[in-house]
C-alpha positions in Angstrom: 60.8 -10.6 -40.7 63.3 -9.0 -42.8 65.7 -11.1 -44.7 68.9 -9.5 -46.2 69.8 -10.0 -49.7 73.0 -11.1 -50.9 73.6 -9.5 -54.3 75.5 -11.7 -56.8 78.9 -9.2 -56.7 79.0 -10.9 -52.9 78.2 -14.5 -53.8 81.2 -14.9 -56.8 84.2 -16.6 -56.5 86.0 -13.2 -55.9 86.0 -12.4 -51.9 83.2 -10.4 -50.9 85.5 -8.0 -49.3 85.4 -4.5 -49.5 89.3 -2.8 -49.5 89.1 0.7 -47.8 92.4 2.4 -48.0 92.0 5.9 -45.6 94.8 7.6 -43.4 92.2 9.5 -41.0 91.6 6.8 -38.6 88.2 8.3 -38.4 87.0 8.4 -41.6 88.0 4.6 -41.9 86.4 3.8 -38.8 83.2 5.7 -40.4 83.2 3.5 -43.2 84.2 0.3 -42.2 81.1 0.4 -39.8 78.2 1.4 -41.9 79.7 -0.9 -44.6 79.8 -3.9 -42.5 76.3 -2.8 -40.7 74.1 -1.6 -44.5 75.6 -4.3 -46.7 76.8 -8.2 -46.6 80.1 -7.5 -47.6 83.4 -6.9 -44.9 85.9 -4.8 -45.2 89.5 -4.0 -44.4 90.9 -1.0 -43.8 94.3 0.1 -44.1 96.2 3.3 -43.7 98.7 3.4 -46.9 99.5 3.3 -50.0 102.1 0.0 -49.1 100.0 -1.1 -46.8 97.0 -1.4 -49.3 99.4 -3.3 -52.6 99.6 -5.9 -50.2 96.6 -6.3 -48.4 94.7 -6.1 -52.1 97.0 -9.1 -53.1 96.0 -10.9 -49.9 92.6 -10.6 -49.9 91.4 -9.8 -53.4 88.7 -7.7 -52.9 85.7 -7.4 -55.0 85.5 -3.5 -54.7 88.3 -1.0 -53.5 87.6 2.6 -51.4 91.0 4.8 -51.9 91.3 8.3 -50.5 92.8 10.6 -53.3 95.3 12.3 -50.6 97.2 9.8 -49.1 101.2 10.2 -47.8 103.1 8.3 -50.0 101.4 7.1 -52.8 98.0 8.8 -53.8 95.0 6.9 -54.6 95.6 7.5 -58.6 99.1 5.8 -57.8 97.9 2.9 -56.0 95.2 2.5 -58.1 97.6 2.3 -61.2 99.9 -0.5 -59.1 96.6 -2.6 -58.3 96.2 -2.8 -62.4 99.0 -4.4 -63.3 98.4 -6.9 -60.5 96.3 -10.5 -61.7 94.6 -10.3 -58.4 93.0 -6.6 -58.5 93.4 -6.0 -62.4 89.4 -4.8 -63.3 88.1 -4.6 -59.3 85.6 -1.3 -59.5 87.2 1.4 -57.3 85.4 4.5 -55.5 88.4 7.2 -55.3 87.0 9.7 -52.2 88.4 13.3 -51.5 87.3 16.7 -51.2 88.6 17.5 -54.3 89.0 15.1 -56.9 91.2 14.5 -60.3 87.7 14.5 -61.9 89.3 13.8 -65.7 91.7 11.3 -64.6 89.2 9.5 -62.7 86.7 9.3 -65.9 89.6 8.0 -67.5 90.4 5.2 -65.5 86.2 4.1 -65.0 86.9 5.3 -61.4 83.6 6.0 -59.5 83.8 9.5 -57.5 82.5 10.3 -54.0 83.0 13.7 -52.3 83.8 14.2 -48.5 82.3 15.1 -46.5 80.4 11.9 -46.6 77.0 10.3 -45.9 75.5 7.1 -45.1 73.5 7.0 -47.8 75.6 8.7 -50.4 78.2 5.6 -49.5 76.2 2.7 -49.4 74.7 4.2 -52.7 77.9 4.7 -54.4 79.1 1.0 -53.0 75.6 -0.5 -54.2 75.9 1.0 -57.6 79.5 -0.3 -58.4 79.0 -3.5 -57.9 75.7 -3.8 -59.3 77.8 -2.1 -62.0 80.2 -4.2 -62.4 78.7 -7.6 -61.7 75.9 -6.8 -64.9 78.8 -5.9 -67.0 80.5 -9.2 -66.0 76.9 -11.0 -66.6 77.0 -9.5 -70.0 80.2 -10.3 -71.3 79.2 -13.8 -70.7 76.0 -14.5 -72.1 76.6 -16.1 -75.4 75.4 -13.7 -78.4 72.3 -14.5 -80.2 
Protein backbone atom coordinates (compact mmCIF):
# COMPACT_ATOMS: atom_id res chain seq x y z
CA UNK A 1 0.00 0.00 0.00
CA UNK A 2 1.44 3.18 -0.99
CA UNK A 3 1.14 6.16 1.25
CA UNK A 4 1.87 9.67 -0.06
CA UNK A 5 4.14 11.95 1.66
CA UNK A 6 3.42 15.37 2.71
CA UNK A 7 6.65 17.39 2.56
CA UNK A 8 6.99 20.00 5.17
CA UNK A 9 6.69 23.13 2.39
CA UNK A 10 2.83 21.63 2.35
CA UNK A 11 2.29 21.15 6.11
CA UNK A 12 3.45 25.14 7.21
CA UNK A 13 1.24 27.72 8.15
CA UNK A 14 1.52 29.20 4.56
CA UNK A 15 -1.41 27.56 2.27
CA UNK A 16 -0.21 24.64 0.51
CA UNK A 17 -1.38 26.12 -2.67
CA UNK A 18 0.30 26.27 -5.79
CA UNK A 19 -0.49 29.85 -7.88
CA UNK A 20 -0.17 29.05 -11.71
CA UNK A 21 -0.55 32.22 -13.66
CA UNK A 22 -0.93 30.95 -17.73
CA UNK A 23 -2.95 32.62 -20.61
CA UNK A 24 -3.14 29.35 -22.87
CA UNK A 25 -6.00 27.74 -21.31
CA UNK A 26 -4.26 24.55 -22.26
CA UNK A 27 -1.12 24.79 -20.86
CA UNK A 28 -2.87 25.71 -17.45
CA UNK A 29 -5.20 23.01 -17.71
CA UNK A 30 -1.77 20.77 -18.33
CA UNK A 31 -0.45 21.94 -15.19
CA UNK A 32 -3.09 22.23 -12.82
CA UNK A 33 -3.77 18.44 -13.42
CA UNK A 34 -0.57 16.75 -13.05
CA UNK A 35 0.17 19.16 -10.14
CA UNK A 36 -2.96 18.28 -8.33
CA UNK A 37 -2.59 14.32 -9.43
CA UNK A 38 1.87 14.01 -8.64
CA UNK A 39 1.90 16.19 -5.54
CA UNK A 40 -0.28 17.09 -2.26
CA UNK A 41 -0.47 20.55 -3.02
CA UNK A 42 -3.70 22.49 -5.13
CA UNK A 43 -3.52 24.91 -7.31
CA UNK A 44 -5.23 27.85 -8.88
CA UNK A 45 -4.89 28.95 -12.08
CA UNK A 46 -5.51 32.25 -13.43
CA UNK A 47 -5.14 33.91 -16.76
CA UNK A 48 -3.52 37.53 -16.01
CA UNK A 49 -1.32 39.55 -14.79
CA UNK A 50 -4.45 41.44 -12.56
CA UNK A 51 -6.04 38.52 -12.16
CA UNK A 52 -2.93 36.81 -10.37
CA UNK A 53 -2.00 40.29 -7.73
CA UNK A 54 -5.19 39.41 -6.39
CA UNK A 55 -5.69 35.90 -6.33
CA UNK A 56 -1.79 35.79 -4.73
CA UNK A 57 -3.23 38.14 -1.96
CA UNK A 58 -6.18 35.86 -1.48
CA UNK A 59 -4.77 32.76 -1.26
CA UNK A 60 -1.06 33.17 -0.31
CA UNK A 61 0.42 30.54 -1.98
CA UNK A 62 3.49 28.67 -0.97
CA UNK A 63 4.97 28.50 -4.55
CA UNK A 64 4.03 30.66 -7.72
CA UNK A 65 4.12 29.31 -11.69
CA UNK A 66 4.19 32.59 -14.04
CA UNK A 67 4.42 32.38 -17.76
CA UNK A 68 7.16 35.01 -18.95
CA UNK A 69 4.76 36.21 -21.97
CA UNK A 70 1.64 37.26 -20.64
CA UNK A 71 -0.74 40.38 -22.09
CA UNK A 72 -0.56 42.96 -19.78
CA UNK A 73 1.85 42.54 -17.31
CA UNK A 74 4.70 39.92 -17.92
CA UNK A 75 5.77 37.49 -15.44
CA UNK A 76 9.00 39.65 -14.49
CA UNK A 77 6.24 42.42 -13.76
CA UNK A 78 4.01 40.48 -11.70
CA UNK A 79 6.59 38.93 -10.04
CA UNK A 80 8.16 42.41 -9.01
CA UNK A 81 4.25 43.56 -7.71
CA UNK A 82 4.01 40.15 -5.59
CA UNK A 83 7.42 41.41 -3.77
CA UNK A 84 6.37 44.37 -2.30
CA UNK A 85 3.26 42.59 -1.09
CA UNK A 86 3.45 41.06 2.91
CA UNK A 87 1.52 38.15 1.65
CA UNK A 88 3.83 36.88 -1.34
CA UNK A 89 7.08 38.85 -0.44
CA UNK A 90 9.89 35.60 -0.54
CA UNK A 91 7.24 32.80 -2.09
CA UNK A 92 9.77 30.68 -4.63
CA UNK A 93 8.59 31.34 -8.21
CA UNK A 94 9.15 29.01 -11.40
CA UNK A 95 8.97 31.71 -14.39
CA UNK A 96 8.05 29.23 -17.68
CA UNK A 97 8.56 30.36 -21.47
CA UNK A 98 10.21 29.38 -24.47
CA UNK A 99 12.51 31.79 -24.12
CA UNK A 100 13.43 33.19 -20.99
CA UNK A 101 15.16 36.56 -19.33
CA UNK A 102 17.80 34.02 -18.17
CA UNK A 103 19.93 37.03 -16.24
CA UNK A 104 17.10 38.72 -14.82
CA UNK A 105 15.69 35.56 -13.60
CA UNK A 106 19.18 34.61 -11.73
CA UNK A 107 18.77 37.91 -10.39
CA UNK A 108 15.65 37.71 -8.81
CA UNK A 109 16.42 33.67 -7.37
CA UNK A 110 13.67 32.83 -9.97
CA UNK A 111 13.72 29.10 -10.85
CA UNK A 112 13.52 28.58 -14.85
CA UNK A 113 11.49 25.90 -16.83
CA UNK A 114 11.44 25.82 -20.67
CA UNK A 115 8.26 24.93 -22.72
CA UNK A 116 7.63 22.83 -24.17
CA UNK A 117 6.99 20.95 -20.95
CA UNK A 118 7.03 17.51 -19.22
CA UNK A 119 5.65 15.78 -16.49
CA UNK A 120 8.49 15.05 -14.97
CA UNK A 121 10.53 18.12 -15.81
CA UNK A 122 7.46 20.01 -13.80
CA UNK A 123 6.94 18.06 -10.82
CA UNK A 124 10.87 18.07 -10.66
CA UNK A 125 11.19 21.69 -10.93
CA UNK A 126 8.05 22.13 -8.35
CA UNK A 127 9.65 19.38 -5.95
CA UNK A 128 13.00 21.18 -5.92
CA UNK A 129 11.69 24.71 -5.03
CA UNK A 130 10.08 23.96 -2.25
CA UNK A 131 12.34 21.52 -0.93
CA UNK A 132 14.54 24.58 -1.64
CA UNK A 133 12.95 26.86 -0.01
CA UNK A 134 11.51 25.14 2.98
CA UNK A 135 15.52 23.94 3.99
CA UNK A 136 16.53 27.46 3.60
CA UNK A 137 13.64 28.45 5.94
CA UNK A 138 14.79 25.37 8.33
CA UNK A 139 18.14 26.96 8.37
CA UNK A 140 17.59 30.37 9.13
CA UNK A 141 16.00 29.08 12.19
CA UNK A 142 18.04 26.78 13.88
CA UNK A 143 19.78 28.58 16.58
CA UNK A 144 23.76 28.78 15.78
CA UNK A 145 26.05 26.69 17.72
Amino acid sequence: MSQQVIPPAAQTLRSSSILIVEDDENVGEFLQQIIDEFTPYQTTVVNDGVDALERARQIQPCLLLLDYKLPGLNGLEIYDRLQSMEETRGVPTIMMSASLPVEELQRRGIYQLRKPMDIGNVIRMVTHALATFEEHRLSENQPSI
